[in-house]
N, C-alpha and C positions, 0 to 999 in steps of 0.2 A: 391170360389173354390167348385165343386161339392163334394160333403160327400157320399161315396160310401161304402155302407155297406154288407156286403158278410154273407151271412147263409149257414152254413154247415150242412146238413140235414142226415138222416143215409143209405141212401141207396149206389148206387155206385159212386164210385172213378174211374174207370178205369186208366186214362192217369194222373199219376201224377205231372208229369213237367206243364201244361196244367194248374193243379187245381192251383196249387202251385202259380206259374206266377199270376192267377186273383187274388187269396189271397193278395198275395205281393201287388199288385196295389187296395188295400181296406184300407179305412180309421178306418173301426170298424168290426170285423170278429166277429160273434154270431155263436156258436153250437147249434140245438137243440140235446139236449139229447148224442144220440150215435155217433153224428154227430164230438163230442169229441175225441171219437176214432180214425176218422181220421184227425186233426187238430195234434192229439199226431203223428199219422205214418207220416205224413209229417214234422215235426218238425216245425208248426206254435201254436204259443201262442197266443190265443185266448183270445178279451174282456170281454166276457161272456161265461157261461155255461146253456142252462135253459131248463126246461124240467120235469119231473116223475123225473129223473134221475134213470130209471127202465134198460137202454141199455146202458148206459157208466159206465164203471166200477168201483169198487171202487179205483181200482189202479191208473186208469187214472184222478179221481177227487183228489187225493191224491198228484199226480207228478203237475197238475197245481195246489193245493194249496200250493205245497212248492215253487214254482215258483214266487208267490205271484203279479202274473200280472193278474190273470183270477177270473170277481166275478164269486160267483158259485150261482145258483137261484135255488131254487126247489119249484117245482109246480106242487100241486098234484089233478091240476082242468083236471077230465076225460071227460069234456064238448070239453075241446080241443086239438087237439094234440100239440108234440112237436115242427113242425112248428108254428101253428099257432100262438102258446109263443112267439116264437121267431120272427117270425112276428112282432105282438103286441110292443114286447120288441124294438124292430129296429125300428118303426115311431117315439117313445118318442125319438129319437135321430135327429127325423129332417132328414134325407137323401135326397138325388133329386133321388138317385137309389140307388135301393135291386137287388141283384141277388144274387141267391138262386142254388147254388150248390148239390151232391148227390141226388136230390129227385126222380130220378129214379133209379127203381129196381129191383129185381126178384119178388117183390110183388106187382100185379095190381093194388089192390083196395089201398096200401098206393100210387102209384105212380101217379094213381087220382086224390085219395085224394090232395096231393102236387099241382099238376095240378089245379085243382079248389081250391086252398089255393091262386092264384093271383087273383080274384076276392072278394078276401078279402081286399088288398094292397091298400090303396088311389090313385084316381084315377091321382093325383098330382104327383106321383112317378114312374120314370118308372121302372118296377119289368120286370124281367125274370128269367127262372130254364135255366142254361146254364150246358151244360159239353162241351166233345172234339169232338161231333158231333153233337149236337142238342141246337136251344136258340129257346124257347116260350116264347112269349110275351101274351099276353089278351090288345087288343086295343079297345078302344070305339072311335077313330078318325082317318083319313086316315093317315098310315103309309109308309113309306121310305122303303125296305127291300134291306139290303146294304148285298152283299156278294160276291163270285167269278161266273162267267159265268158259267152254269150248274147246279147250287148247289139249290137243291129240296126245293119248298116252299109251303106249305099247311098250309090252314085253317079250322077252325072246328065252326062253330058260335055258339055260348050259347045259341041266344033268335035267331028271327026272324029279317031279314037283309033287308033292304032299298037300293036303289042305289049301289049296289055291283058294282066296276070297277077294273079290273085288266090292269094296265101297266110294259110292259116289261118285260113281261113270255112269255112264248110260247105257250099257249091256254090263249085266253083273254077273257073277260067275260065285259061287257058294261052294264052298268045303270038295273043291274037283282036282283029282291025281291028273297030274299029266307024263306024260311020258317024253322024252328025249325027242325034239323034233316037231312040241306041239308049239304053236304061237298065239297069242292075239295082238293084232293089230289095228291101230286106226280106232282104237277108242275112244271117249271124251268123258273131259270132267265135266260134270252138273253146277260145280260150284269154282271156289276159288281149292279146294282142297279134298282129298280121296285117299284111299288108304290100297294098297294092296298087301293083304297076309297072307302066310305060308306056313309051314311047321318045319319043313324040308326041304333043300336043296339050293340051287343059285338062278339070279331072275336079272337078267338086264334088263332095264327101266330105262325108256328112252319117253321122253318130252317133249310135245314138239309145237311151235310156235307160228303159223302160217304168218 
Protein backbone atom coordinates (compact mmCIF):
# COMPACT_ATOMS: atom_id res chain seq x y z
CA UNK A 1 0.00 0.00 0.00
CA UNK A 2 1.38 3.47 -0.85
CA UNK A 3 1.95 5.50 2.72
CA UNK A 4 0.92 8.91 1.81
CA UNK A 5 1.86 11.49 3.99
CA UNK A 6 0.29 15.09 3.98
CA UNK A 7 2.11 18.36 5.61
CA UNK A 8 0.13 21.09 6.49
CA UNK A 9 2.31 24.24 6.13
CA UNK A 10 0.94 27.86 7.53
CA UNK A 11 0.27 29.65 4.58
CA UNK A 12 -3.20 29.45 2.71
CA UNK A 13 -6.24 27.16 3.09
CA UNK A 14 -8.59 28.69 0.62
CA UNK A 15 -11.12 25.77 -0.38
CA UNK A 16 -11.60 23.82 2.46
CA UNK A 17 -13.74 20.92 1.44
CA UNK A 18 -10.72 20.37 -1.30
CA UNK A 19 -8.00 20.36 1.71
CA UNK A 20 -10.05 18.34 3.94
CA UNK A 21 -10.97 15.53 1.29
CA UNK A 22 -6.66 15.14 0.49
CA UNK A 23 -6.20 15.04 4.34
CA UNK A 24 -8.78 12.32 4.75
CA UNK A 25 -7.22 10.32 1.93
CA UNK A 26 -3.52 10.46 4.03
CA UNK A 27 -2.01 7.87 5.92
CA UNK A 28 0.18 10.39 8.48
CA UNK A 29 -0.80 14.24 8.47
CA UNK A 30 2.36 16.33 10.00
CA UNK A 31 1.81 20.20 10.83
CA UNK A 32 4.47 22.46 10.55
CA UNK A 33 4.11 24.94 13.11
CA UNK A 34 0.94 27.19 12.37
CA UNK A 35 0.12 24.81 9.96
CA UNK A 36 -1.82 23.41 13.30
CA UNK A 37 -4.01 26.17 13.20
CA UNK A 38 -5.51 25.00 10.30
CA UNK A 39 -5.68 21.14 11.03
CA UNK A 40 -7.70 22.62 14.36
CA UNK A 41 -10.20 24.87 11.83
CA UNK A 42 -10.93 21.94 9.74
CA UNK A 43 -11.44 19.60 12.46
CA UNK A 44 -8.58 17.04 11.57
CA UNK A 45 -6.21 15.44 14.24
CA UNK A 46 -3.03 15.53 13.25
CA UNK A 47 0.02 12.80 13.85
CA UNK A 48 2.43 15.35 14.64
CA UNK A 49 3.09 18.83 15.48
CA UNK A 50 6.67 20.21 14.86
CA UNK A 51 8.23 23.33 14.48
CA UNK A 52 9.53 26.81 16.81
CA UNK A 53 6.22 26.38 17.80
CA UNK A 54 6.40 30.30 17.45
CA UNK A 55 2.88 30.41 15.14
CA UNK A 56 0.46 27.82 16.66
CA UNK A 57 -0.96 28.72 19.56
CA UNK A 58 -0.79 27.82 22.85
CA UNK A 59 -4.45 27.10 22.81
CA UNK A 60 -4.35 25.02 19.95
CA UNK A 61 -1.27 22.88 21.26
CA UNK A 62 -3.31 22.58 24.42
CA UNK A 63 -6.92 21.27 22.54
CA UNK A 64 -4.44 18.61 20.62
CA UNK A 65 -2.76 17.60 23.83
CA UNK A 66 -5.93 16.95 25.43
CA UNK A 67 -6.81 14.92 22.54
CA UNK A 68 -3.99 12.82 23.13
CA UNK A 69 -3.63 11.55 19.36
CA UNK A 70 -0.96 14.37 18.23
CA UNK A 71 2.97 14.13 19.44
CA UNK A 72 3.90 17.55 19.87
CA UNK A 73 7.82 18.33 18.74
CA UNK A 74 9.55 21.53 19.38
CA UNK A 75 12.49 22.48 17.53
CA UNK A 76 14.11 25.35 18.05
CA UNK A 77 16.97 24.82 15.13
CA UNK A 78 16.70 28.51 13.23
CA UNK A 79 19.02 26.74 10.42
CA UNK A 80 15.60 25.42 9.28
CA UNK A 81 12.35 26.26 8.85
CA UNK A 82 9.15 24.73 9.93
CA UNK A 83 8.65 22.95 6.62
CA UNK A 84 11.78 21.80 6.42
CA UNK A 85 11.20 19.85 10.05
CA UNK A 86 8.62 18.61 8.84
CA UNK A 87 10.04 17.39 5.92
CA UNK A 88 12.76 15.71 7.64
CA UNK A 89 10.25 14.41 10.19
CA UNK A 90 7.97 12.69 7.19
CA UNK A 91 10.95 10.47 5.34
CA UNK A 92 11.77 8.83 8.88
CA UNK A 93 8.29 7.49 8.03
CA UNK A 94 9.12 5.87 4.90
CA UNK A 95 6.43 7.42 2.48
CA UNK A 96 6.22 6.79 -1.51
CA UNK A 97 4.46 10.43 -1.40
CA UNK A 98 4.57 13.87 0.59
CA UNK A 99 2.28 16.38 -0.44
CA UNK A 100 2.58 19.43 1.08
CA UNK A 101 -0.37 21.64 1.51
CA UNK A 102 -0.79 25.72 2.60
CA UNK A 103 2.64 26.61 1.44
CA UNK A 104 1.42 29.34 -0.57
CA UNK A 105 0.79 32.74 0.55
CA UNK A 106 0.57 36.35 1.01
CA UNK A 107 4.38 36.13 1.68
CA UNK A 108 6.83 35.53 -1.30
CA UNK A 109 9.87 34.86 0.04
CA UNK A 110 8.14 32.08 2.49
CA UNK A 111 6.16 30.78 -0.46
CA UNK A 112 9.82 30.20 -2.32
CA UNK A 113 10.97 29.24 0.17
CA UNK A 114 8.37 26.24 0.38
CA UNK A 115 8.85 25.96 -3.29
CA UNK A 116 12.53 25.05 -3.17
CA UNK A 117 11.81 23.06 0.08
CA UNK A 118 11.00 20.00 -2.84
CA UNK A 119 14.43 19.91 -3.70
CA UNK A 120 15.14 18.92 -0.54
CA UNK A 121 12.58 15.65 -0.58
CA UNK A 122 14.38 12.42 -1.87
CA UNK A 123 14.42 11.93 -5.06
CA UNK A 124 12.62 8.33 -4.42
CA UNK A 125 9.44 10.23 -3.38
CA UNK A 126 7.13 11.78 -5.20
CA UNK A 127 6.60 15.41 -3.41
CA UNK A 128 4.11 18.04 -4.55
CA UNK A 129 2.77 21.56 -2.85
CA UNK A 130 -0.96 21.05 -4.01
CA UNK A 131 -4.14 23.31 -3.15
CA UNK A 132 -7.62 23.69 -5.24
CA UNK A 133 -5.69 25.37 -8.21
CA UNK A 134 -2.26 24.53 -8.34
CA UNK A 135 0.21 21.01 -7.85
CA UNK A 136 4.20 21.46 -8.39
CA UNK A 137 6.16 18.89 -8.70
CA UNK A 138 10.29 19.34 -9.11
CA UNK A 139 11.05 16.33 -11.55
CA UNK A 140 14.47 15.19 -12.49
CA UNK A 141 12.91 12.50 -15.27
CA UNK A 142 10.37 12.61 -18.03
CA UNK A 143 6.90 13.09 -16.47
CA UNK A 144 3.05 12.28 -17.35
CA UNK A 145 1.17 15.62 -16.68
CA UNK A 146 -2.35 14.16 -16.32
CA UNK A 147 -5.30 16.80 -16.07
CA UNK A 148 -8.48 18.17 -18.01
CA UNK A 149 -8.07 19.60 -21.72
CA UNK A 150 -7.01 23.38 -21.25
CA UNK A 151 -5.67 23.31 -17.94
CA UNK A 152 -2.27 25.47 -17.90
CA UNK A 153 1.04 23.80 -17.57
CA UNK A 154 4.40 25.51 -16.94
CA UNK A 155 7.81 24.90 -16.11
CA UNK A 156 10.61 26.70 -14.36
CA UNK A 157 14.06 24.61 -14.55
CA UNK A 158 16.42 25.03 -11.55
CA UNK A 159 19.78 24.05 -13.46
CA UNK A 160 20.36 24.01 -17.07
CA UNK A 161 18.06 21.40 -19.39
CA UNK A 162 19.12 18.71 -22.01
CA UNK A 163 16.76 17.32 -24.40
CA UNK A 164 13.66 19.49 -23.36
CA UNK A 165 10.41 17.64 -25.24
CA UNK A 166 7.12 18.67 -24.89
CA UNK A 167 4.01 16.35 -25.97
CA UNK A 168 0.49 17.12 -25.96
CA UNK A 169 0.39 20.95 -25.38
CA UNK A 170 -0.29 23.27 -27.54
CA UNK A 171 3.15 25.03 -28.25
CA UNK A 172 5.69 22.10 -28.48
CA UNK A 173 9.09 22.29 -27.92
CA UNK A 174 11.52 19.16 -29.61
CA UNK A 175 14.94 17.99 -28.40
CA UNK A 176 15.93 21.99 -27.02
CA UNK A 177 18.91 22.74 -24.34
CA UNK A 178 18.05 25.33 -22.11
CA UNK A 179 20.01 27.22 -20.03
CA UNK A 180 19.60 28.39 -16.30
CA UNK A 181 16.98 31.13 -16.36
CA UNK A 182 15.04 29.81 -19.40
CA UNK A 183 11.07 29.35 -18.70
CA UNK A 184 7.91 28.44 -20.38
CA UNK A 185 4.96 29.52 -19.34
CA UNK A 186 1.16 29.41 -19.57
CA UNK A 187 1.02 26.41 -21.77
CA UNK A 188 -2.00 24.00 -22.20
CA UNK A 189 -2.84 20.57 -22.47
CA UNK A 190 -4.63 19.42 -25.75
CA UNK A 191 -6.00 16.43 -23.99
CA UNK A 192 -6.53 14.97 -20.64
CA UNK A 193 -2.69 14.00 -20.45
CA UNK A 194 1.12 15.33 -21.89
CA UNK A 195 4.35 14.39 -21.37
CA UNK A 196 7.26 16.53 -20.74
CA UNK A 197 11.09 14.76 -21.41
CA UNK A 198 14.32 15.62 -20.68
CA UNK A 199 17.73 13.70 -20.38
CA UNK A 200 19.19 16.34 -17.89
CA UNK A 201 18.68 18.40 -15.24
CA UNK A 202 15.66 19.47 -12.73
CA UNK A 203 12.15 21.00 -14.15
CA UNK A 204 9.48 22.35 -11.76
CA UNK A 205 6.18 21.52 -13.23
CA UNK A 206 3.57 23.54 -12.13
CA UNK A 207 -0.49 22.71 -13.06
CA UNK A 208 -2.73 25.05 -12.98
CA UNK A 209 -6.45 24.84 -12.78
CA UNK A 210 -8.49 28.38 -13.56
Amino acid sequence: MIKKISIIANGSLNNKTFHKKLLNESNKIICADGGGEHAKELDIIPDYIIGDLDSVSKSTISYFKVLGKTKIIENKDQDKTDLELAILLAETLDPNEINILGAIGNRIDHTLANIYCLNKIRSDIKAQIIDDKNIIELVEKPIDVKGDKGDIVSIIPLTDISGLSYNGMKWLVSDKDTEFGWFGISNRLTNKKGNISFSKGKILVMRVRE
